[in-house]
N, C-alpha and C positions, 0 to 999 in steps of 0.2 A: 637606487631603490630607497624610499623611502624606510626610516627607522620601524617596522612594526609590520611593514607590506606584507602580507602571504601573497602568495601564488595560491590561487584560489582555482578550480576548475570542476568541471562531473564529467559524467561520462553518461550516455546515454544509449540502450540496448532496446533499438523497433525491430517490430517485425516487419522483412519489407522483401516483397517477392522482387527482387530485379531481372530474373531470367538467368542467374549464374549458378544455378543449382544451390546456394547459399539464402538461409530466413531470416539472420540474424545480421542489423547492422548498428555497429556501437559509434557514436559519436562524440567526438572529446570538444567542450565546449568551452571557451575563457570566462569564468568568472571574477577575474583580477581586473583592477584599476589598469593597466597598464597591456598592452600585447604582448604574447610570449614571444620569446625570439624567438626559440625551437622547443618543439616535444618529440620525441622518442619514444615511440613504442615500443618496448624494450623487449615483453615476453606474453604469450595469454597463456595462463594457468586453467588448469583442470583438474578437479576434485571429485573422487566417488567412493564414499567413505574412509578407509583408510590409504586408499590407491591416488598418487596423483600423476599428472604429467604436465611438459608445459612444450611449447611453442616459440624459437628466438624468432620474432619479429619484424625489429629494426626497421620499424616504417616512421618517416620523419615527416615533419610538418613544419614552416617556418613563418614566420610576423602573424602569429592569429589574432585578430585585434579584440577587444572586451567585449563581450557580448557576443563575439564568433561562433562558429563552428566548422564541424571538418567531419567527415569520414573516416574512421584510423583501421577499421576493421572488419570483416564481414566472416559470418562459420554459420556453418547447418545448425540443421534440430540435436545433431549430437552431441553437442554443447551444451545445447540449453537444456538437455538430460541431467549435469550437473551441476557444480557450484564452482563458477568459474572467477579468476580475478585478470585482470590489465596490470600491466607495471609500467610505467612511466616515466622518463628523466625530462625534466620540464626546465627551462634555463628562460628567466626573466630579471631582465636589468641586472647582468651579470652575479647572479645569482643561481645555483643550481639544486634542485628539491625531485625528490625519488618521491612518486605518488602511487597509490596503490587505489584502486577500484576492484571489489568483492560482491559478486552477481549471487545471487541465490538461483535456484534450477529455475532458470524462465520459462520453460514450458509448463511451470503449474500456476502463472499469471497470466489471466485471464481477460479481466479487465482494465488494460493500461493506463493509467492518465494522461494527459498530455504535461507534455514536456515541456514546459516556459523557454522560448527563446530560441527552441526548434520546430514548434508546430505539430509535432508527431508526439502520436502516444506511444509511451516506452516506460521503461523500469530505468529509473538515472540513480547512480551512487556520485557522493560530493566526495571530495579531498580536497587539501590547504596543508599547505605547509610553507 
């Protein structure tokens, strides 16, 4: 790895009916020079006011190359009720970086933009580390 590299990445929350009873699908996307080797979805958090909960995950993904993308995750409307966050363990050119992605309640976004580099409108949060 290059002197200075981040692990650069977003994360991106469509709405997308697929027929699995689930609305919400988050996409982890490489914004790094380089492929990740692996990402780990480590945990999805859940936030509602004081109260939180979370989710161990453990869904892996291996060589996503720059400019990629992947499906890591999929949850109902009852998520997007709150403020939810992704946790990440992300290993690029033997290097390894804990990334964090923090959703605000997607059910009160209404007009999504599109999302450069996935085609779909969504709410995207960035991390680097």
């Amino acid at each position: 790895m290059q002197e200075g590299e981040l692990v650069r990445c977003r994360v991106a929350a469509c709405r997308e009916m697929l027929g699995d009873g689930n609305t919400w699908s988050f996409y982890l996307i490489n914004d790094s020079d380089a492929a990740l080797d692996s990402a780990v979805l480590l945990t999805v958090g859940y936030e509602w006011g004081d109260l939180g909960s979370s989710k161990t995950c453990n869904v892996r993904v291996h060589g996503l190359a720059p400019g990629a993308n992947v499906r890591i995750w999929r949850d109902d409307d009852s998520g997007a009720e709150v403020r939810m966050d992704l946790s990440l363990l992300v290993h690029m050119r033997g290097r390894e970086v804990r990334l964090q992605f923090e959703f605000p309640k997607l059910y009160l976004q209404r007009t999504l933009p599109m999302v450069e580099g996935l085609g779909k409108p969504g709410w995207q949060e960035a991390a680097a580390g």
